[in-house]
N, C-alpha and C positions, 0 to 999 in steps of 0.2 A: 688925784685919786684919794680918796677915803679907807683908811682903813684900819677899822677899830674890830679888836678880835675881843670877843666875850668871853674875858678870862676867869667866869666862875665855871663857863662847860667844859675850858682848857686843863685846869685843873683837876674837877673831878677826874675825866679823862685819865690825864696823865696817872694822879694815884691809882686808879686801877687797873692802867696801863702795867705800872710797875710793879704791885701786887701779884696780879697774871703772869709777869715777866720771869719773877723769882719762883714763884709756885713750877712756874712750865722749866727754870732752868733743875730746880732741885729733882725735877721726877726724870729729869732728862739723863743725870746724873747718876740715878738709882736706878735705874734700866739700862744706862753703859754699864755699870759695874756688872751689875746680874751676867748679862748675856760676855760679857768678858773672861769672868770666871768661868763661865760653864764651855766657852766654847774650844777650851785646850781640853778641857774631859771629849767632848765629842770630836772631835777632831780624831784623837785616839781611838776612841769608838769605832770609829768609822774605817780607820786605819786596819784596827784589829778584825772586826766585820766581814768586811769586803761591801757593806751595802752602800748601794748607788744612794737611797733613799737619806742614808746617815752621813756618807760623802758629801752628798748635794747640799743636804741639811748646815754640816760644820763650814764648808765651804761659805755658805748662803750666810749664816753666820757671822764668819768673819768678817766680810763684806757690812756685814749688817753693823756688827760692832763698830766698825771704822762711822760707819753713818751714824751712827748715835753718838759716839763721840766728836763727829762734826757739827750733827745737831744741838748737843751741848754746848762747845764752844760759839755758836754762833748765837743761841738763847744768852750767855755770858757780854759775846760784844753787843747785844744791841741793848743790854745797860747801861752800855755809855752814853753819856750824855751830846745833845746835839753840841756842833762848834761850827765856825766860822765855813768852815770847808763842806761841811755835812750839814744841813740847816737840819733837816729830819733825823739826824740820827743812825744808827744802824741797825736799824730793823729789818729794811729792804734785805741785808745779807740770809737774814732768814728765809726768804726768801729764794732767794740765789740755790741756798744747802737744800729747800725742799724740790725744787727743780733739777739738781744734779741727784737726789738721790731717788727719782722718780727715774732719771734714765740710767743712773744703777740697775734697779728693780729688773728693765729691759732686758741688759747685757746678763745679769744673775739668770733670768730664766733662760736665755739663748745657751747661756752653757751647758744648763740645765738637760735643756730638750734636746741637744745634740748629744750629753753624752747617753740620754735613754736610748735613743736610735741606734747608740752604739749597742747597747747592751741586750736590745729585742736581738740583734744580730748576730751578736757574739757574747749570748750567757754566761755568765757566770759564779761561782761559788757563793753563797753567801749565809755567814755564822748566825742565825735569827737568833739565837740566846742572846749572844752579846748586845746586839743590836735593840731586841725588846728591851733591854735594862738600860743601856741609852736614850733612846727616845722617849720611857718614861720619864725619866728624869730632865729632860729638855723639855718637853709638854710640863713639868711643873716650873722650872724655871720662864719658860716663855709666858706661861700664864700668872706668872707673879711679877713681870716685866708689862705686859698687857693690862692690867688692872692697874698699874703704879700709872702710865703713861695715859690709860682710858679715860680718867680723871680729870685730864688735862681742858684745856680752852680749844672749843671744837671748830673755832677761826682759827687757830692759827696751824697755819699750812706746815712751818717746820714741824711742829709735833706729829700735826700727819702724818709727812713723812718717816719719821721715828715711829709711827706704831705703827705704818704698815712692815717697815721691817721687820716688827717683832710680831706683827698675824702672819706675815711669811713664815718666820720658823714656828712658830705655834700650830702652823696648818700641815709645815714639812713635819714636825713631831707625831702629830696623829696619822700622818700617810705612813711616818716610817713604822710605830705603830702596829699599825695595820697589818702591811705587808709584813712583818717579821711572825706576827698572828697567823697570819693565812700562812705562810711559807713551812714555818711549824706546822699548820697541820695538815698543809696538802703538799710541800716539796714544791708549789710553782713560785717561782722566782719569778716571773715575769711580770708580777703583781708589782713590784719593787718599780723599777720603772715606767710605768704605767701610772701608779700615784703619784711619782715626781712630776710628772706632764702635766696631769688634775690641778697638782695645785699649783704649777704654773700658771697655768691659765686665770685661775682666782687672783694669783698676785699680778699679773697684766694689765687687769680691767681697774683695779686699783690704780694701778702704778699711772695707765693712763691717764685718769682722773687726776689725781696729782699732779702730774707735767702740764696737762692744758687748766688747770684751775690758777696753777702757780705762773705758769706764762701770760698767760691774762693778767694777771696783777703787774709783772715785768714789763707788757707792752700799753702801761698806764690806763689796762680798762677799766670800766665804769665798774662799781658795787653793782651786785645780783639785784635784781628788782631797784635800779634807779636808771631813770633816762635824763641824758641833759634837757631835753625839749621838753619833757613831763615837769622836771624840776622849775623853769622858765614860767610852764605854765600856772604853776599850783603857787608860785610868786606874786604871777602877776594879780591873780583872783583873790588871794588871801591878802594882802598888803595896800590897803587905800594908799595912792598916790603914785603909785608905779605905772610908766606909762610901756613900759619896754622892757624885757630881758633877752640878753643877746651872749653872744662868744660866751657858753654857759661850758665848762671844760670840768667835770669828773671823774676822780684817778683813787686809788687805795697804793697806799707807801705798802701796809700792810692790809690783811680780809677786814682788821679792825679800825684799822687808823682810814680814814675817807679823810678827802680833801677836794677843794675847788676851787675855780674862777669863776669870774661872770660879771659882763657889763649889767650896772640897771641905768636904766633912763628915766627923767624926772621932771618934771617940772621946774622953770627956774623960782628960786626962794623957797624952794621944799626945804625940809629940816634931814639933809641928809645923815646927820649923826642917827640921827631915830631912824631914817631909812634903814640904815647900814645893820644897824644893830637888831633890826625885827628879823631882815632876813637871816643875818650869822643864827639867829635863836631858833627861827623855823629848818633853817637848816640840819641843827643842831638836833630839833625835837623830831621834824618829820621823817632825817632823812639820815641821820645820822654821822653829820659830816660835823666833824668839832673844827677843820682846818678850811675858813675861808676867805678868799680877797677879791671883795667887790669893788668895782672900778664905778662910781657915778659919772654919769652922761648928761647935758644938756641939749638937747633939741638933735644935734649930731651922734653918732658914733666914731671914735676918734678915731679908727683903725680904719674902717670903710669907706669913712666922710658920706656916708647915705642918713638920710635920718630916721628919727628911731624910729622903730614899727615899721621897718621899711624890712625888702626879704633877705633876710639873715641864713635862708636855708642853708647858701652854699656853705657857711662856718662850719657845719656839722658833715657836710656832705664830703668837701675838697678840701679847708684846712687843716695841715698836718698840725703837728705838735711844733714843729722848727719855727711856722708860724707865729706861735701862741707865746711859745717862751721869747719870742722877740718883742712881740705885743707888751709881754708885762717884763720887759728883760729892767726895766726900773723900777719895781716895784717887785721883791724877791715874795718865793712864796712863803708864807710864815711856818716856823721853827715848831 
């Protein structure tokens, strides 16, 4: 097997890998602080109040804090550098944090909306002075948290998650807001829980989109607009000499890092160094995959023993991944 990585696209890559990496940990950092700070004031707030909306709010909150300060630390480890045990590094955990704080999101608004239900039922008092001067001040903290993090690299899924936790309290501010406005001037409380639910529901449709964007990366899918068979195909047309591309396998570590496999089949005496290396570049330019290991073929395919240009469909159709890493279990995938 062949396998020469184009280490001028690996490079550039990485530096701006790592540029991105420390920009998205510092804003990660300056948006735990913010919302740390502010959220023992609301808390109190809320305490003092009686409002569901400022409750929900500090609650949602702390919840929130914890995930930004997970977000952080996690933006931190995957500066580490790749080793022996992690060939990729630890970006993937990014990952992982933006996935658990998507089913956060879930659990926050479930508490949320049960404790409105309670409160349509069993009304309750609530001090809208207090409350108005609270959530103004959480609507300007949340909106100087929002802007720090908006900034950020709009792949990467940890930071997602970290500013949707901070449009959740930026959307709970203006609900609390609201209701503390209306309650002052009309006495109906019922406004109060009612906008908690609203903006439940806005932080759901998000929170969704997060869990299955970031599960897709976790269960080795493809980049948004790349097909393996597409990729095969646009190989075999652009590249004189390619007789075949086959077991064509594309995965993202992270939204930005792409990686791949893929038999090509060849002529015997082809100049497979030049082979190797058009495709790593087309890869690189068309498709945006800096990480990949082509395996050259002669006449055969070594996995199938069918020859090349013969029907490969079933690889995309039946073979699993257990397959694939067994296929190339000699030949690791590159660092």
């Amino acid at each position: 097997m062949s396998d020469h990585h184009g280490h001028s696209h690996d490079h550039a890559g990485h530096d701006h890998h790592d540029h991105a990496a420390h920009a998205s940990t510092k804003r990660l950092g300056i948006a735990a602080a913010l919302t740390g700070l502010f959220m023992l004031a609301e808390i109190a707030g809320g305490l003092i109040s009686g409002s569901l909306a400022l409750l929900a709010d500090a609650g949602h909150m702390f919840v929130d804090f914890a995930g930004l300060v997970l977000a952080f630390a996690a933006a931190r480890l995957a500066l580490r550098p790749a080793d022996a045990k992690r060939s990729y590094g630890y970006d993937r955990f990014q990952i992982l944090v933006a996935y658990s704080n998507g089913l956060v999101l879930f659990g926050i608004t479930a508490v949320i909306v049960y404790e409105a239900w309670r409160r349509f039922s069993e009304p309750v008092e609530i001090l809208a002075g207090p409350m108005l001067v609270v959530a103004v001040a959480g609507l300007l903290v949340n909106v100087a948290a929002f802007y720090v993090l908006h900034g950020g690299d709009k792949e990467d899924l940890n930071m997602r998650g970290a500013l949707l936790h901070v449009l959740g309290d930026l959307l709970g501010s203006v609900a609390a807001i609201v209701a503390s406005v209306v309650i002052l001037a009309t006495g109906w409380t019922q406004i109060d829980p009612i906008l908690s639910v609203l903006v439940c529901l806005l932080i759901l449709a998000n929170a969704w989109r997060l869990v299955r964007e970031s599960a897709h990366v976790l269960l080795e899918g493809a980049p948004a607009g790349v097909d393996g068979t597409e990729v095969g195909r646009h190989l075999r047309a652009a590249i004189p000499g390619i007789e075949d591309v086959h077991h064509v396998h594309v995965w993202m570590i992270t939204p930005r890092r792409r990686a791949a496999t893929l038999h090509v089949c060849v002529p015997e005496g082809a100049d497979g160094t030049a082979v190797v290396r058009r495709v790593k570049a087309m890869l690189s330019d068309d498709f945006r995959i800096d990480h990949a290991t082509v395996e050259l073929e002669h006449g055969h395919c070594a996995d199938a023993g069918t020859a090349c240009g013969g029907d490969h469909a079933h690889d995309h159709a039946s073979h699993d991944h257990g397959h694939h890493h067994h296929a190339h279990g000699a030949h690791p995938r590159p660092a």
